[in-house]
C-alpha positions in Angstrom: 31.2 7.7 63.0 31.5 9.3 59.6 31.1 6.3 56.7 30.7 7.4 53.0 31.2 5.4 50.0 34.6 5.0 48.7 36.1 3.3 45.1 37.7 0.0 45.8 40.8 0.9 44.1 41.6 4.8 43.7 44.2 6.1 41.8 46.1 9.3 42.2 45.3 12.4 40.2 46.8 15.7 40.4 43.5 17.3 40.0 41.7 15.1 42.0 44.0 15.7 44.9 44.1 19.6 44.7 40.3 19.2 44.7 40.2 17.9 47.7 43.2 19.7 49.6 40.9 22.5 48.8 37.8 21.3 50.2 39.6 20.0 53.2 41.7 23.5 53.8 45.3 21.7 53.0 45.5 23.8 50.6 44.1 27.4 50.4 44.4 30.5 47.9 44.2 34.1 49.6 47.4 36.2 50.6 49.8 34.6 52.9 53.2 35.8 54.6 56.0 33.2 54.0 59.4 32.9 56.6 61.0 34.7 53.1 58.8 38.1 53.5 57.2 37.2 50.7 53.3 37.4 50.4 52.0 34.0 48.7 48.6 33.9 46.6 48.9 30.3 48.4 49.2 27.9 51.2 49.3 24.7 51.5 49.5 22.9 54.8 50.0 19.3 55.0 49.3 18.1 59.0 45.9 19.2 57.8 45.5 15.5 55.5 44.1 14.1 58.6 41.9 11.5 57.2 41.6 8.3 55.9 40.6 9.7 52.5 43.3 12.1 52.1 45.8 10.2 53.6 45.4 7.0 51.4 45.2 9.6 48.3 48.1 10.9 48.9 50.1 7.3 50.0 49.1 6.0 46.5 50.6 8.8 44.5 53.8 8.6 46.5 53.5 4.7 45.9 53.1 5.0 42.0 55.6 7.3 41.8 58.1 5.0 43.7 56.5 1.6 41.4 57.6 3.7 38.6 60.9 4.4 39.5 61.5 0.8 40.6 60.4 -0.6 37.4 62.9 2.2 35.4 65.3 1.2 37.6 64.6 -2.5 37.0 64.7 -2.4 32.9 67.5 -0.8 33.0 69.0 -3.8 34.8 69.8 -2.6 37.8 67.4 -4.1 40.4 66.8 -2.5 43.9 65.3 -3.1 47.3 62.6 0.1 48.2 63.7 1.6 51.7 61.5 4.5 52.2 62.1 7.0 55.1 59.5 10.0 56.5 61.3 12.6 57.6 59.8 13.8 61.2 57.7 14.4 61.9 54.6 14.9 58.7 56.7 12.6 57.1 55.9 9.5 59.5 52.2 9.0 58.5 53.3 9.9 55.0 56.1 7.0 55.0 53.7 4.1 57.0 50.7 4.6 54.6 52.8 4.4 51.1 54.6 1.3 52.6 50.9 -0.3 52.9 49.9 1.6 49.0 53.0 -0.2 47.6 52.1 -3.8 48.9 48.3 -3.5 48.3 48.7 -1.9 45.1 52.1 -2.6 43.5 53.1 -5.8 45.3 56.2 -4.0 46.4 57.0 -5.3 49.6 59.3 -1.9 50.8 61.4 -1.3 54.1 60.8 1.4 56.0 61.4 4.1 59.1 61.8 7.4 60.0 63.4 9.9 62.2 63.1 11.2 66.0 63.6 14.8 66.1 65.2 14.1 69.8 67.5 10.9 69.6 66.1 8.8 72.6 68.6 7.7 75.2 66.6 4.4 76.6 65.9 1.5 75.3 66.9 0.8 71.4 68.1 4.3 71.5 69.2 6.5 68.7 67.5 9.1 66.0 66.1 6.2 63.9 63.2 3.9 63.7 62.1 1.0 61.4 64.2 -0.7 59.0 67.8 -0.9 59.6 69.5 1.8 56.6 73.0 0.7 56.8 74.4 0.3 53.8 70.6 1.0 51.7 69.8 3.6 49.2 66.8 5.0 50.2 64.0 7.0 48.9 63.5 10.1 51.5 59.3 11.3 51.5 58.1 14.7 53.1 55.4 17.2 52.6 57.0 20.3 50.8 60.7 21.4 50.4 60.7 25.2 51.4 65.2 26.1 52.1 65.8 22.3 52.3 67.2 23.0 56.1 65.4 20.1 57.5 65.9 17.5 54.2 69.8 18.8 54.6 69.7 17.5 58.1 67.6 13.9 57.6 70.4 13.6 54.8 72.9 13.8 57.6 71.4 11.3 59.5 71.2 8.9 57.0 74.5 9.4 55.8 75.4 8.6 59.1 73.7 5.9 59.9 75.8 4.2 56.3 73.0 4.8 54.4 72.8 6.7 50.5 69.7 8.7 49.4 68.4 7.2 46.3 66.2 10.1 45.8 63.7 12.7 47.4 59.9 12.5 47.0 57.6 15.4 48.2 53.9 16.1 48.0 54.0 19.8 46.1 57.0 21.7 44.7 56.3 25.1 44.6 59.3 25.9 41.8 59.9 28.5 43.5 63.4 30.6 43.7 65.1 30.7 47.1 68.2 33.5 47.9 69.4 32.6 44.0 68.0 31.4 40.7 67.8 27.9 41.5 64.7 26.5 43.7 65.4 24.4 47.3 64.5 21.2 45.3 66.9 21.8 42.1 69.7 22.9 44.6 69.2 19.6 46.5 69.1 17.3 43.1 72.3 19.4 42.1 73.9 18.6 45.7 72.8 15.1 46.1 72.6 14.2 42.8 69.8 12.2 42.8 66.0 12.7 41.7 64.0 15.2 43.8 60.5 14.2 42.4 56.7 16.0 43.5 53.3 14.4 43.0 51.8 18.0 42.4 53.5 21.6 41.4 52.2 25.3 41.2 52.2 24.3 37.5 49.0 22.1 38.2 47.5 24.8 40.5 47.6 27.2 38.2 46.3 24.5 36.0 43.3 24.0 37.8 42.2 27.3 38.3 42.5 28.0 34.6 40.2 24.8 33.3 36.4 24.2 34.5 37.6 21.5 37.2 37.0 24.5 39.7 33.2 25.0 38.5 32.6 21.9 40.8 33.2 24.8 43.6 32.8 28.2 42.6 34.9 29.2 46.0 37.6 27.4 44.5 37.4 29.0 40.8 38.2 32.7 40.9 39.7 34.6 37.6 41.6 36.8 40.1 43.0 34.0 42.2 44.1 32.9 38.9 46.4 36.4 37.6 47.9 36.2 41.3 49.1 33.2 40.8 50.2 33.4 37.2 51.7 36.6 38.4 53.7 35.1 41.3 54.5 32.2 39.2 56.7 34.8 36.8 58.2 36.6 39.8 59.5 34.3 42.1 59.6 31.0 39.7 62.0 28.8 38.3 
């Protein structure tokens, strides 16, 4: 059993989260071939947040992003009940652990559930799990939008199931162009019209990689790494 010493209330930090999505291989720089064709300066893979660490990390910055839309939401005079949704299947850790960040650190006692990519025919059956939607606004989490093919679909089924999106939450936008101008997560905010917010973008990679954060780990801090990204940044970005 692994035990190390942990703070007793850790915050989210963009750079303290690519930090360690690096030094857990979630996130990597090199040359990678995307489903487009194109060849990516970087990866980032989120079924890899596979501890308690990176999962709790990653739960509070979807939590304070949520608190803060609540409390917008709430001085504006139009107060909400929090139903948050993972979409299946990296979304389901994702949902469960934020639920747990919003009551531990926000005192935001939030609904929530998630998909089955197979509706099951025994038993409660159905596509859904958790909190009933019908008739809720709810606040959809996932990893990373690439075409917004599977958000499109978990939209569906919560439409179906009588239930509005109040907004889409994801752990990196890559701001990147799909087949025209506009990126998968601008298109989706167009479509939906709601807020399609990310904890972390290429912006704050690139970030990163240009300040002395990376001189903690000189794999991670590389002049090159940084002109490919800049450089992919002007040709595919939006």
């Amino acid at each position: 059993m692994s035990h190390v010493t942990r703070p007793q209330d850790p915050t989210f930090s963009s750079h303290q989260f690519i930090q360690l999505a690096l030094d857990n291989q979630v996130l990597k720089f090199g040359e990678f071939v995307l489903k487009s064709g194109r060849i990516s300066p970087y990866f980032f893979n989120a079924g890899l947040l596979a501890t308690g660490e990176m999962l709790s990390l990653l739960a509070r910055g979807y939590a304070d992003a949520l608190a803060e839309q609540m409390n917008t939401a709430n001085n504006s005079g139009n107060e909400q009940e929090l139903v948050i949704f993972g979409a299946a299947y990296k979304g389901i850790p994702f949902v469960a652990a934020t639920a747990q960040a919003l009551w531990l650190h926000h005192g935001i006692n939030a609904k929530w559930g998630y998909n089955r990519k197979e509706a099951k025919t025994h038993g409660e059956g159905g596509n859904l799990v958790g909190a009933d939607v019908s008739g809720k606004a709810v606040w959809v989490l996932d990893d990373v939008i690439t075409a917004g093919t599977a958000m499109r679909e978990v939209v569906e089924i919560l439409e179906q199931a009588g239930a509005s999106v109040a907004g889409i939450l994801v752990a990196l936008d890559r701001k990147e162009k799909g087949q025209a101008e506009h990126s998968a997560i601008q298109e989706l905010a167009a479509t939906l019209e709601v807020p399609v917010r990310a904890l972390v973008d290429i912006d704050d990679l690139i970030s990163y990689l240009a300040d002395d954060h990376g001189a903690q780990n000189g794999q991670h801090k590389d002049a090159t790494q940084l002109a490919k990204m800049q450089h992919y940044r002007e040709q595919y970005g939006v």
